[in-house]
Kinemage of the C-alpha trace (Angstrom):
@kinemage 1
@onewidth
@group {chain A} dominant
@subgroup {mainchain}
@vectorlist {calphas} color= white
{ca unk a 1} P 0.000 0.000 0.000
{ca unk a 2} L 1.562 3.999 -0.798
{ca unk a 3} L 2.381 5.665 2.118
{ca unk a 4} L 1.553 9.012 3.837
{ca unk a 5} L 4.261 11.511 3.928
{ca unk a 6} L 4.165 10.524 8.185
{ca unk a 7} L 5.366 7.145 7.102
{ca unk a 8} L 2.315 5.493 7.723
{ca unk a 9} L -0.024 3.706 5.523
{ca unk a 10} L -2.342 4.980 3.000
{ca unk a 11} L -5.752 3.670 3.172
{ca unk a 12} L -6.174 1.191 0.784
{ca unk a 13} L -8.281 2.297 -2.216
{ca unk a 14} L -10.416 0.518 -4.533
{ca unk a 15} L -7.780 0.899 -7.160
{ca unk a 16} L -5.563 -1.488 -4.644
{ca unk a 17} L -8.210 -3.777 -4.614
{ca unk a 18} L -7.752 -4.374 -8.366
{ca unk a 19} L -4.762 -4.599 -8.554
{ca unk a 20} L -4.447 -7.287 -5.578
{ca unk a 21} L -6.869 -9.571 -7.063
{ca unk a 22} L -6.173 -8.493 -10.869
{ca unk a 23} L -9.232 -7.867 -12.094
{ca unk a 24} L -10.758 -4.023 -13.381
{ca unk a 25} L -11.853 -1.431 -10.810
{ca unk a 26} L -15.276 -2.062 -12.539
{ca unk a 27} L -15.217 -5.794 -11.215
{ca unk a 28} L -14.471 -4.999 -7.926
{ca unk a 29} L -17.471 -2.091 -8.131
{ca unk a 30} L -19.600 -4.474 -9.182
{ca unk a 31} L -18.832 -7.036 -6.366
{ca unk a 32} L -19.088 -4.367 -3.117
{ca unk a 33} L -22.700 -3.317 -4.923
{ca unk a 34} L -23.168 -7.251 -4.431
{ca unk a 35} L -24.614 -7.757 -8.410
{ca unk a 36} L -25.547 -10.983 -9.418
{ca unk a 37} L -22.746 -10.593 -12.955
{ca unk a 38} L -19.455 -11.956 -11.490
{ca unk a 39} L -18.432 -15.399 -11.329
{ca unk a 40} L -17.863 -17.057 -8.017
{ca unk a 41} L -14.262 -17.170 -8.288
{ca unk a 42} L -13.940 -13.394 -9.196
{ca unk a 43} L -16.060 -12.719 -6.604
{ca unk a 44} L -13.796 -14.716 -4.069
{ca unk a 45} L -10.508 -13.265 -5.099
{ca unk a 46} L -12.017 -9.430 -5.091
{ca unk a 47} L -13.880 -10.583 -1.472
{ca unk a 48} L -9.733 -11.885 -0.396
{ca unk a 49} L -8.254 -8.801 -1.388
{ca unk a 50} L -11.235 -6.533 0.416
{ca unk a 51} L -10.415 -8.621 3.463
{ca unk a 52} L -5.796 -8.455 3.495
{ca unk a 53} L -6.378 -4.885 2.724
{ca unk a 54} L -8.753 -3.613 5.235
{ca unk a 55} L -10.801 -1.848 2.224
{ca unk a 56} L -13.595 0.615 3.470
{ca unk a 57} L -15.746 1.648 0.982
{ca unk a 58} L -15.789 5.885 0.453
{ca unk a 59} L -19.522 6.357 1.242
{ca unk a 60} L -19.250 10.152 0.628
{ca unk a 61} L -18.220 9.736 -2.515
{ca unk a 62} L -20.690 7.013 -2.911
{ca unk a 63} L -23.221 9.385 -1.849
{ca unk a 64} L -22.507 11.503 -4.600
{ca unk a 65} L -22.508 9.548 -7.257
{ca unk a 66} L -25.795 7.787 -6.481
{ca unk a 67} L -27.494 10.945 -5.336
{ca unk a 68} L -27.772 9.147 -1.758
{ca unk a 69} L -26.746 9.489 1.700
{ca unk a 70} L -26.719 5.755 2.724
{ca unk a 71} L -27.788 6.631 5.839
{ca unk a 72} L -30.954 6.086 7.829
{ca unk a 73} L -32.069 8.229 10.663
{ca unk a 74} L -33.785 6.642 13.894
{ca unk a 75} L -36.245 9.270 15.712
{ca unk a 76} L -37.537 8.229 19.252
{ca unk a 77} L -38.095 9.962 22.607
{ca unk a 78} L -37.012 7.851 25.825
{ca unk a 79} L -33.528 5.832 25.171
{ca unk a 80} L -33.646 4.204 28.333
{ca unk a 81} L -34.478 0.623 28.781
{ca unk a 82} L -33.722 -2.518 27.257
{ca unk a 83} L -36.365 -2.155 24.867
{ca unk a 84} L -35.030 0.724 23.001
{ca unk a 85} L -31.462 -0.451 23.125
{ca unk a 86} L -32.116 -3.709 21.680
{ca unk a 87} L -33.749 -2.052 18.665
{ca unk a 88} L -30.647 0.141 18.123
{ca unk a 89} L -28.609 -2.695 18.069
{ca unk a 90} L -30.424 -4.231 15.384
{ca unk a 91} L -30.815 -1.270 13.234
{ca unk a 92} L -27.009 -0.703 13.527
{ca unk a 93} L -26.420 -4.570 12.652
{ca unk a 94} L -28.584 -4.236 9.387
{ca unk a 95} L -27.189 -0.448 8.488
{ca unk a 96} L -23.368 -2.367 8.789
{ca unk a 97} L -24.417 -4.739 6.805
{ca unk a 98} L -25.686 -3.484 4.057
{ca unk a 99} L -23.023 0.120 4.165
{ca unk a 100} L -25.865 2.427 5.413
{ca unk a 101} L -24.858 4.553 8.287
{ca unk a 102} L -27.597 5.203 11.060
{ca unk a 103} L -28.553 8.290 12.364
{ca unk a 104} L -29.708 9.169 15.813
{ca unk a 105} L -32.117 11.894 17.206
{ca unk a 106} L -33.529 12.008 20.437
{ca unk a 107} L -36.860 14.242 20.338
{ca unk a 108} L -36.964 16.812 23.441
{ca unk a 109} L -37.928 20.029 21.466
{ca unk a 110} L -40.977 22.124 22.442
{ca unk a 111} L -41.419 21.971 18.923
{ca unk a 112} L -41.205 18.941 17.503
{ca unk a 113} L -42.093 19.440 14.219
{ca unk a 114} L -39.204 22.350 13.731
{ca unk a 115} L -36.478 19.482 15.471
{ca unk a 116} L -37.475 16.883 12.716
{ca unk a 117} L -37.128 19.215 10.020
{ca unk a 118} L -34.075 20.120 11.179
{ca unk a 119} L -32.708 17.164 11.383
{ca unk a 120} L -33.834 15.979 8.031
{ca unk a 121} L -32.274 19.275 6.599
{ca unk a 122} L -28.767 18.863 8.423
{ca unk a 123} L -28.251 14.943 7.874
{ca unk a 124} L -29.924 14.301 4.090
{ca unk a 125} L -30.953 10.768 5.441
{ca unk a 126} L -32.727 8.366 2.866
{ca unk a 127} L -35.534 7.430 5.840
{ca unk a 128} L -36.258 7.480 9.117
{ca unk a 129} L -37.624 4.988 11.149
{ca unk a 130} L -39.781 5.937 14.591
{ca unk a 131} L -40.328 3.746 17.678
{ca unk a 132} L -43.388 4.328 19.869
{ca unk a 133} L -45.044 6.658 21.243
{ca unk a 134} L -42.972 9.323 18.864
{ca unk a 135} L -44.375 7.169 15.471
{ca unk a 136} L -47.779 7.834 16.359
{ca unk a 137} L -47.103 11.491 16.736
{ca unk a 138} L -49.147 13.813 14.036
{ca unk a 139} L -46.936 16.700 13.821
{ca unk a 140} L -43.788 14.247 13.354
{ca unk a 141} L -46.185 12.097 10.463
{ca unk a 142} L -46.840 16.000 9.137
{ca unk a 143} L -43.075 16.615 9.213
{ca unk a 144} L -41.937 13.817 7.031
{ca unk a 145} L -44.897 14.197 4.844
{ca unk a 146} L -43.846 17.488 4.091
{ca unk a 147} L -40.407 16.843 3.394
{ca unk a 148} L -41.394 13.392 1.149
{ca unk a 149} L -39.378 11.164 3.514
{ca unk a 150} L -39.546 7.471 3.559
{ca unk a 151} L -40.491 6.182 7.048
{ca unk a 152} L -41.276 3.101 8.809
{ca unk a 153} L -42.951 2.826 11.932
{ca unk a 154} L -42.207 -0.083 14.711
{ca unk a 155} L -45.782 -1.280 16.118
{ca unk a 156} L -48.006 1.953 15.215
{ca unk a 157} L -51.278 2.788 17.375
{ca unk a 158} L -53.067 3.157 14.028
{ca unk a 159} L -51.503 1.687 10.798
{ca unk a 160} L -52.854 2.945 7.500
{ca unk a 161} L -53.866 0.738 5.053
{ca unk a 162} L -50.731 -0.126 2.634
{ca unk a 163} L -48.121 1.006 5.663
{ca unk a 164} L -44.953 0.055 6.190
{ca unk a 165} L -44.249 -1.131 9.706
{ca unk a 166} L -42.817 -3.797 11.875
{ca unk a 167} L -44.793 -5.566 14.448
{ca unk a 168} L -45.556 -8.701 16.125
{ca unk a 169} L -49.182 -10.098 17.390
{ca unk a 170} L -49.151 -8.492 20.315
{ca unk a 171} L -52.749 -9.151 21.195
{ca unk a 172} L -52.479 -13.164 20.479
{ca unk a 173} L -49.093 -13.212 22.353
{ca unk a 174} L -51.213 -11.742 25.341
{ca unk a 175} L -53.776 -14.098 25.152
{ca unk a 176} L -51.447 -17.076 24.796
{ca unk a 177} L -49.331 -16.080 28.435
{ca unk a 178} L -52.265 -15.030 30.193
{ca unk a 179} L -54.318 -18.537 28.742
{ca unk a 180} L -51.182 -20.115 30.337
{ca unk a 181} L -51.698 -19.129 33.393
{ca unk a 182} L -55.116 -20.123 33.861
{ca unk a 183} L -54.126 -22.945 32.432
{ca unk a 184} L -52.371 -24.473 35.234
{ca unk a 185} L -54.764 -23.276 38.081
{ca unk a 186} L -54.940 -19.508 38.536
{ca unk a 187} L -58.515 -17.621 38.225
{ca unk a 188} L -57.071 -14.273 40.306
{ca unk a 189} L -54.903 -12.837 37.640
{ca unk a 190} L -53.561 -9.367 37.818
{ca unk a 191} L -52.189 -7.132 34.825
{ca unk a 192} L -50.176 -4.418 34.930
{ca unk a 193} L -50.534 -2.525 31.704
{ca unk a 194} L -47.940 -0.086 29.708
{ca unk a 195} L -48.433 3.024 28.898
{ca unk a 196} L -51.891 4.193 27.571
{ca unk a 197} L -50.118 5.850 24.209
{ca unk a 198} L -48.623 2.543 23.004
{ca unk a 199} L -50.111 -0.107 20.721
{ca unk a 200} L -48.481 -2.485 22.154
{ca unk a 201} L -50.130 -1.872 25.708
{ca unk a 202} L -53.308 -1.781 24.321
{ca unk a 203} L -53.216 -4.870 22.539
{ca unk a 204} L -51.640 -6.212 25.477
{ca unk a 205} L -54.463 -5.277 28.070
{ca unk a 206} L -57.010 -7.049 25.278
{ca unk a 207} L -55.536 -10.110 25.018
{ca unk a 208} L -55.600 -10.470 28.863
{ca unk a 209} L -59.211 -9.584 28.679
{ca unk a 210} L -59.782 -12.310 25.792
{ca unk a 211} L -58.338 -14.821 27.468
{ca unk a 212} L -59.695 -14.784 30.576
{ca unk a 213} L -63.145 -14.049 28.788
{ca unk a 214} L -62.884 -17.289 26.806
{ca unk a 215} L -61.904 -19.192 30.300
{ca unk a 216} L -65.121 -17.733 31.615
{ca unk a 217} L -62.770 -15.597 34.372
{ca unk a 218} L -65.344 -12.223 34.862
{ca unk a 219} L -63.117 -9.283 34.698
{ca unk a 220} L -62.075 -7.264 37.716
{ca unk a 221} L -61.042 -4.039 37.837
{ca unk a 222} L -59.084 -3.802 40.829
{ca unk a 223} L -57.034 -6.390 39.395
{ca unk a 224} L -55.698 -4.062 37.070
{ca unk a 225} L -53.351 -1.635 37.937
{ca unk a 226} L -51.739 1.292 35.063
{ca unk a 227} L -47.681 0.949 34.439
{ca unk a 228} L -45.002 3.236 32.253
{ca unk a 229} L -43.333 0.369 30.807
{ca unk a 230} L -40.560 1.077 33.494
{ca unk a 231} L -39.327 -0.628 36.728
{ca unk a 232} L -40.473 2.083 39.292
{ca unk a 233} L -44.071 1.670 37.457
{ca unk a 234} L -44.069 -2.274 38.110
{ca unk a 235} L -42.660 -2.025 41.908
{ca unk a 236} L -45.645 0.605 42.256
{ca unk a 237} L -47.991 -1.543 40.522
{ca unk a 238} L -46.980 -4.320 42.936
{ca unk a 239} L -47.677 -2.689 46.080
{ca unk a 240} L -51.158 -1.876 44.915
{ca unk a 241} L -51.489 -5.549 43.792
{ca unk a 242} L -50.232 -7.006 47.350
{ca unk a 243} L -52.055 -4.558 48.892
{ca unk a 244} L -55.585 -5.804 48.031
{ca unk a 245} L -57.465 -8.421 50.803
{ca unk a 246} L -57.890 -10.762 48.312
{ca unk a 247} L -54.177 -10.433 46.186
{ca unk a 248} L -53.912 -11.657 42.824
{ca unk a 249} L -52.096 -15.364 42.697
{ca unk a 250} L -50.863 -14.501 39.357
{ca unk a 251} L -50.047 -11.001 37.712
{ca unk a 252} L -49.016 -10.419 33.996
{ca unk a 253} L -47.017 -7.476 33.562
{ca unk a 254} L -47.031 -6.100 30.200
{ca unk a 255} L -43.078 -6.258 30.238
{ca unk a 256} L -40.283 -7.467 31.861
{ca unk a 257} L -39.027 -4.197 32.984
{ca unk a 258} L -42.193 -4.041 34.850
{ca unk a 259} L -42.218 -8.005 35.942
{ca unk a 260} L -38.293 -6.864 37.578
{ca unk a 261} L -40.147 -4.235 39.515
{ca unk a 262} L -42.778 -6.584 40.803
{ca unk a 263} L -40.106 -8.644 41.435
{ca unk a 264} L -38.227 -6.397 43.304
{ca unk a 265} L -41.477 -5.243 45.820
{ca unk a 266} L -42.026 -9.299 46.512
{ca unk a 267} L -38.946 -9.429 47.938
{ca unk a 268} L -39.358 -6.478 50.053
{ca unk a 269} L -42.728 -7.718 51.331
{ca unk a 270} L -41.081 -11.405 51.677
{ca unk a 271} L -43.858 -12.285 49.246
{ca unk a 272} L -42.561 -16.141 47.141
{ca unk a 273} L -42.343 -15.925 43.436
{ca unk a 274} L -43.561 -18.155 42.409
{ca unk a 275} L -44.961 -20.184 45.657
{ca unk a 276} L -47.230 -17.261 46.446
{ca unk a 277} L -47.373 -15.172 43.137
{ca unk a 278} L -46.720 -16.189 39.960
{ca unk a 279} L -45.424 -13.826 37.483
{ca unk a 280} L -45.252 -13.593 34.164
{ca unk a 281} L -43.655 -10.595 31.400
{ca unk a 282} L -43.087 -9.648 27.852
{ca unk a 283} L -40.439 -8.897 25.742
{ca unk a 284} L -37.668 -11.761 26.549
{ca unk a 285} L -35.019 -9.416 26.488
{ca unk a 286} L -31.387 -9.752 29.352
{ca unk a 287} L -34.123 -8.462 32.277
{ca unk a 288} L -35.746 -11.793 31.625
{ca unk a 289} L -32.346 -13.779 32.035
{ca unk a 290} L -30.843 -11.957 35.025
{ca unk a 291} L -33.676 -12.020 37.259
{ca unk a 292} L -34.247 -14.290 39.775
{ca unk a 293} L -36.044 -16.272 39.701
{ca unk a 294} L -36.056 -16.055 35.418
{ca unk a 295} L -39.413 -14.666 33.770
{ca unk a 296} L -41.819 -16.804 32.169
{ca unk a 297} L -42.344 -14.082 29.329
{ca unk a 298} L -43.668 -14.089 25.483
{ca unk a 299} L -40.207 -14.037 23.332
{ca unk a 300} L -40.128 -11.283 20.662
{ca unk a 301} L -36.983 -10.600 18.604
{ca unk a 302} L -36.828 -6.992 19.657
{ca unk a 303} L -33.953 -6.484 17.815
{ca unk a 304} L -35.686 -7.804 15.168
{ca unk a 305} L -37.663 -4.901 15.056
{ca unk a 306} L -35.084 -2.641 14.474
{ca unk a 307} L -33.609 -5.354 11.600
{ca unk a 308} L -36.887 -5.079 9.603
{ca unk a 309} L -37.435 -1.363 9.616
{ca unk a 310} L -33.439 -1.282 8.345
{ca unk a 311} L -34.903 -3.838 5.489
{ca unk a 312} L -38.027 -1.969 4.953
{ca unk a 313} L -36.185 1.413 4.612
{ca unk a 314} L -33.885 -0.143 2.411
{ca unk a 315} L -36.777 -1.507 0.220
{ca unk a 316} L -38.291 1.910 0.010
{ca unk a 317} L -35.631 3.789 -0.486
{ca unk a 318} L -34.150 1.811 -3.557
{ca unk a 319} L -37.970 1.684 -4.881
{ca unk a 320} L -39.980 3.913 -3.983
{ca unk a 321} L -42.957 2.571 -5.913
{ca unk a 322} L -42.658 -0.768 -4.429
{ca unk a 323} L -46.232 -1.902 -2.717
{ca unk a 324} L -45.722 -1.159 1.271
{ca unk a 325} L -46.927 -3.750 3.374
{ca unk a 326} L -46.382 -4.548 7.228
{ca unk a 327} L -43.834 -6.945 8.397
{ca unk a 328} L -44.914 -9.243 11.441
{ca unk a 329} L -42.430 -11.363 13.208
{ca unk a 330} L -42.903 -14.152 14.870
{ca unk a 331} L -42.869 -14.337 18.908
{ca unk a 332} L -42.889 -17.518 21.351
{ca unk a 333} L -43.806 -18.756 24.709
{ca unk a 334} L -40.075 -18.702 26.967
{ca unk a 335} L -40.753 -20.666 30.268
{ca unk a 336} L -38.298 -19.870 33.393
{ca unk a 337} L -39.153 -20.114 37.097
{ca unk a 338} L -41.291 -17.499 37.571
{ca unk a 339} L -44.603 -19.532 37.518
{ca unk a 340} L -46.121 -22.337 39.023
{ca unk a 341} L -49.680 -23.449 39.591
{ca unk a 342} L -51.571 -21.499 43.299
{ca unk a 343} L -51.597 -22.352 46.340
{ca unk a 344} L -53.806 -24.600 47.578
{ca unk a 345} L -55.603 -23.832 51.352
């Protein structure tokens, strides 16, 4: 490789890329845009040369020449939590992937709609993507509108028809844990739902209601007790719960952030999980791992989440014409040793 007058290495180029595997600069173009028109072996030999030279591909100049940034912007409004980490971490997974560069703003303007447009001006992204509650904001919708951006939405309180967004069942995934528990004894079941601006706690809420309405259970309100989607909001939401004369035996929280806080107030109260109190979450993120004892919980691939509004961005973008459609991934039942059936006497 030439060297820098410093005596240090250039940066390889794609012109040293060439050369190393002989072959044209428009072969090795070819092969880091991934087309199908170059033979296995070419491909191999360009892919060995990438790899002894530490090639990075120039995505300014990239940029340029295809009128793109190659970067995707994420928009959302509370980073905490390993919900909105976990999405990150996918998004940045599929961005590296594919050579896109991802784009973070946190939204904490007055006005939001000024923030977003400023952002869009100052970064040129090719889409954003928006997690809840911020993707069911109307002056943020409005905002992108204006400025014709692609965007994808993860679980939206009110998807258009023809949308582009990433979700699971969250109602049916509800049902399921909450049929579980009845399932092996309990009729007392308490839920602590998310926060009233999210899908996902709606759905949530209705299929505990479903299930326990197909298994004949009638519905009690003081049974049900309103979280955040935080810790602080399940140990709260626990002290009401114990606090009743007749406590729940069982208690869904609406995710495991919240199921850690119940956790948490059992143990102050020396209340048994699960002898006394079963428990049950939602997400199956680390929380669910590290507790003790572990979370019976409804698996989602969070990161998942962010990995298909990456792919769905990237669909857009490259066609904007293409029919939009959601994307729903798949979820499953994760049993630890957080439930067992009541207590009898």
């Amino acid at each position: 490789m030439p060297e820098l007058p410093n005596g240090k290495a250039a940066a390889a180029t794609i012109v040293d890329v060439a050369q190393l595997a002989g072959v044209s600069i428009k072969t090795v173009s070819r092969v880091i845009n991934n087309e199908v028109s170059v033979r296995q072996a070419t491909r191999a030999k360009v892919l060995e040369a990438i790899e002894r030279l530490g090639y990075k591909r120039n995505l300014f100049a990239r940029s340029l020449r295809a009128d793109k940034s190659f970067a995707f912007g994420l928009l959302y409004e509370n980073p905490q939590g390993d919900y909105s980490a976990d999405i990150l971490h996918g998004a940045l997974s599929a961005c590296q992937e594919a050579g896109y560069h991802l784009v973070v703003e946190i939204l904490s303007d007055d006005d939001i709609s000024k923030q977003v447009e400023r952002f869009l001006a100052t970064t040129k992204v090719d889409g954003v993507f928006l997690t809840p509650p911020v993707c069911d904001d109307e002056e943020i919708i409005n905002a992108l509108e204006r400025t014709a951006t692609p965007f994808v939405r993860i679980s939206p309180l009110n998807p258009a028809e023809q949308e582009a967004y990433v979700a699971i069942n969250e109602f049916e995934a509800a049902r399921e844990i909450t049929n579980y528990l009845v399932s092996i004894g309990h009729k007392r079941i308490g839920h602590i739902a998310g926060a009233e601006n999210h899908l996902s706690a709606m759905e949530r809420s209705r299929g505990y209601r479903k299930a326990l309405n197909d298994a004949g259970i009638i519905y009690d309100d003081s049974l049900v007790v309103s979280g955040n989607f935080d810790f602080d909001s399940g140990r709260l939401a626990a002290h009401d719960l114990f606090g009743l004369d007749s406590p729940p035996t069982a208690i869904f929280a609406a995710n495991d952030e919240m199921a850690a806080g119940v956790l948490a107030t059992a143990h102050e109260m020396g209340i048994q999980i699960p002898l006394e109190c079963s428990l049950v979450g939602f997400d199956g993120g680390t929380i669910s791992e590290v507790v003790w004892p572990k979370l019976t919980t409804i698996n989602q691939s969070v990161r998942g989440l962010g990995v298909g509004a990456i792919r769905l961005l990237m669909d857009i973008s490259e066609n904007p014409e293409i029919e939009r459609e959601p994307l729903f991934l798949p979820y499953a039942m994760k049993f630890g040793s957080s439930t067992s059936g009541p207590q009898v006497g």
